[in-house]
C-alpha positions in Angstrom: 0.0 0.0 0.0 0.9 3.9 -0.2 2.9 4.4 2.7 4.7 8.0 3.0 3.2 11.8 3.3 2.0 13.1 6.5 1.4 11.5 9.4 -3.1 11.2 8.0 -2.3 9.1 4.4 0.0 7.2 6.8 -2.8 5.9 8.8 -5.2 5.6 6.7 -3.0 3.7 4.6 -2.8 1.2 7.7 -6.4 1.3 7.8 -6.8 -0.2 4.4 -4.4 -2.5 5.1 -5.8 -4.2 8.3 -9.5 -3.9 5.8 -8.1 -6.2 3.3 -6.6 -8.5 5.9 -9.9 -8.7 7.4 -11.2 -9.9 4.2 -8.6 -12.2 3.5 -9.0 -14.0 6.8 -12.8 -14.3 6.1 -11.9 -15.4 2.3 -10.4 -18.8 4.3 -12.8 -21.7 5.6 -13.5 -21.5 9.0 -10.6 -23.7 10.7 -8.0 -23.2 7.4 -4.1 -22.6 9.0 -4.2 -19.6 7.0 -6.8 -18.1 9.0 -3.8 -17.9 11.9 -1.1 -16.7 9.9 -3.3 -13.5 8.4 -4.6 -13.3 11.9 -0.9 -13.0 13.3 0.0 -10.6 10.4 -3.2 -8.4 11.4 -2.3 -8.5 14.9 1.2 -7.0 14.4 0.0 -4.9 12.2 -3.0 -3.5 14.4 -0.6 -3.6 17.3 2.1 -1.5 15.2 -0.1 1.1 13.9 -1.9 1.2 17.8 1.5 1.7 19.1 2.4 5.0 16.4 -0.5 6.3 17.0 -0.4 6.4 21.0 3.2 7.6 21.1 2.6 10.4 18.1 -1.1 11.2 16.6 -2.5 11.4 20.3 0.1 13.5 22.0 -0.2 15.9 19.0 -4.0 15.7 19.1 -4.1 16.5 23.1 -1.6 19.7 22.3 -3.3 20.9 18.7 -7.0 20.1 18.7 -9.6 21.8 20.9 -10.7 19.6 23.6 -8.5 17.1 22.3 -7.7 15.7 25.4 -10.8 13.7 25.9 -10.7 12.3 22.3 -7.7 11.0 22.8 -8.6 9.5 25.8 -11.7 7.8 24.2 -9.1 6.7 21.7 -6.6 5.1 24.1 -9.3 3.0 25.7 -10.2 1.7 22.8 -6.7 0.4 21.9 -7.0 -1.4 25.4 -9.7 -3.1 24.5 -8.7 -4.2 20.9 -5.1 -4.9 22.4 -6.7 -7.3 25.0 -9.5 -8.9 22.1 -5.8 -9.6 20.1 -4.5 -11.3 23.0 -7.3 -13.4 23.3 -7.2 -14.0 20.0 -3.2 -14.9 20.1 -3.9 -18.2 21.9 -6.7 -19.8 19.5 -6.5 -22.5 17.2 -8.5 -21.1 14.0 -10.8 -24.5 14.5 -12.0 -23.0 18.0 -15.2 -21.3 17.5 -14.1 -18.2 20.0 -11.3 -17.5 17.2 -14.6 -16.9 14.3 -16.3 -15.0 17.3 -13.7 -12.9 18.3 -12.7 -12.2 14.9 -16.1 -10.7 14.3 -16.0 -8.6 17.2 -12.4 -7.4 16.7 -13.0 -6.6 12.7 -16.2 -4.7 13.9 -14.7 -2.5 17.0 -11.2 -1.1 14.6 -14.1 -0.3 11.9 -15.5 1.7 14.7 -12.6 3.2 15.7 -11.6 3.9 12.0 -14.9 5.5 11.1 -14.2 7.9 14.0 -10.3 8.6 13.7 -11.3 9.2 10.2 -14.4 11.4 10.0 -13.9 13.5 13.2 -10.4 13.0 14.1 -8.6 13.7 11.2 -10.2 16.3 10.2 -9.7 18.2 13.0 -5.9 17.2 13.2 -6.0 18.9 10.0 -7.1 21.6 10.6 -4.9 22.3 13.3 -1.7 21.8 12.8 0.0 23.0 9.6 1.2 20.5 6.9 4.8 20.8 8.0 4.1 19.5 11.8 1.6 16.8 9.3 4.6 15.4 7.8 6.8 15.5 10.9 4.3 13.6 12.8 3.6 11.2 9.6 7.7 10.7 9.9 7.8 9.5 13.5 4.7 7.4 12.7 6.6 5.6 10.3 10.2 5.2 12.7 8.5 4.3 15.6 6.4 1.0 13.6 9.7 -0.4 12.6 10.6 -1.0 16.3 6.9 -1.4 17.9 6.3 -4.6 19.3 4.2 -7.4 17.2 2.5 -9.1 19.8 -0.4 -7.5 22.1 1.1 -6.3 25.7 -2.0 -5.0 27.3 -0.3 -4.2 30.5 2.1 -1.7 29.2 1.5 1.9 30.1 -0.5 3.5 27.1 1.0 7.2 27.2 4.0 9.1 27.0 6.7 8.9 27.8 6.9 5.6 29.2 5.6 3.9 26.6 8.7 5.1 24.3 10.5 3.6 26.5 9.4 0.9 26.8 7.8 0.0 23.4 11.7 -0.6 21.4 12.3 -3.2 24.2 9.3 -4.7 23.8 9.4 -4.7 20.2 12.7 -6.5 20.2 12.2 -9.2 22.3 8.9 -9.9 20.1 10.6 -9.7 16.8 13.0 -12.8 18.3 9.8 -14.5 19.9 8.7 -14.4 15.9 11.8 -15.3 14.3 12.3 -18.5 16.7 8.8 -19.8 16.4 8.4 -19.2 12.7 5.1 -16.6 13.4 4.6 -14.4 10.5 3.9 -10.6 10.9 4.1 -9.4 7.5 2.8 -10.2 4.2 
C-alpha cells in the first residue's frame, strides 16, 4: 500500500491494510491454517499502527485540537480493548469457535474506531496543525512501527513517555519470539 506523506495518508494507509486482511482471513474456511497466519499478520499490524499512533497522533491531538484531550482519551481506551481482544485471540487454534467469534467482534470495533479517527479526528488534526508538523508527525509514525512490538502487551503503560520507552524493548524481544517460532507478521 501507499505508505509516505503526512502523518493522515500514513494511517489511513494502515487502515486499508488491516480492511483487506480482514477480508482475507474471512476469504479462508473456518478452521483453514491460513486463517492464523493472516490473523498473526493483522495483529502486528494493528498492534504496530496502535503503538504509532499512542506515542505520536494522540500527543499531538491533546496539544493541537480543541478539547482534544478527551478524544484521545476515548481513543486510548479503545486500543485497550482491541489490544486485549488480540490477545485473546493470540492463543486460538483457527478450529476454535471463540477465534470466528472474536474475529467478528475485533474486525467490527477497529471499523468503529476507524470510522471515527477518520471522520472527526482527522479532520480536526488537519485543521490544526500545519502540513509541516503533518509530515513531521507522519515521519515518527513511520520510525516508531519499525521498532513497535508485534504481539499484544496490554499491560504496558499507554501514554507518553513511558511507553517510548518501553515499546523498542518490547518490540525487540517480540521480533525474536517471531523469528524462533516461525510466526509471520508481515505479508
Amino acid at each position: 500500500m501507499g505508505h509516505g506523506g503526512n502523518v493522515i495518508e500514513e494511517l489511513m494507509a494502515d487502515h486499508r491494510e488491516m480492511d483487506e486482511l480482514f477480508a482475507r482471513i474471512e476469504a479462508q474456511p473456518v478452521g483453514h491454517p491460513q486463517r492464523r497466519e493472516l490473523a498473526d499478520v493483522l495483529t502486528a499490524e494493528l498492534v504496530r499502527h496502535s503503538m504509532a499512533e499512542e506515542m505520536h497522533l494522540y500527543p499531538a491531538v491533546r496539544e493541537h485540537v480543541p478539547h482534544g484531550g478527551a478524544m484521545a482519551d476515548k481513543e486510548l481506551a479503545e486500543h485497550t480493548e482491541v489490544e486485549r481482544m488480540l490477545k485473546d485471540l493470540e492463543a486460538l487454534h483457527p478450529n476454535d469457535p471463540q477465534f470466528n467469534d472474536i474475529t467478528a467482534k475485533l474486525k467490527f470495533k477497529v471499523a468503529s474506531h476507524v470510522r471515527e479517527e477518520e471522520h472527526d479526528l482527522f479532520p480536526k488534526l488537519a485543521e490544526s496543525c500545519s502540513p509541516e508538523k503533518l509530515d513531521e508527525l507522519g515521519q515518527l509514525v513511520r520510525l516508531s512501527k519499525e521498532t513497535a512490538p508485534t504481539r499484544p502487551h496490554p499491560l504496558l503503560p499507554h501514554s507518553p513517555p513511558l511507553e517510548k520507552l518501553i515499546a523498542p524493548g518490547a518490540g525487540l524481544v517480540d521480533r525474536v519470539r517471531d523469528l524462533l517460532s516461525g510466526r509471520r507478521t508481515t505479508e
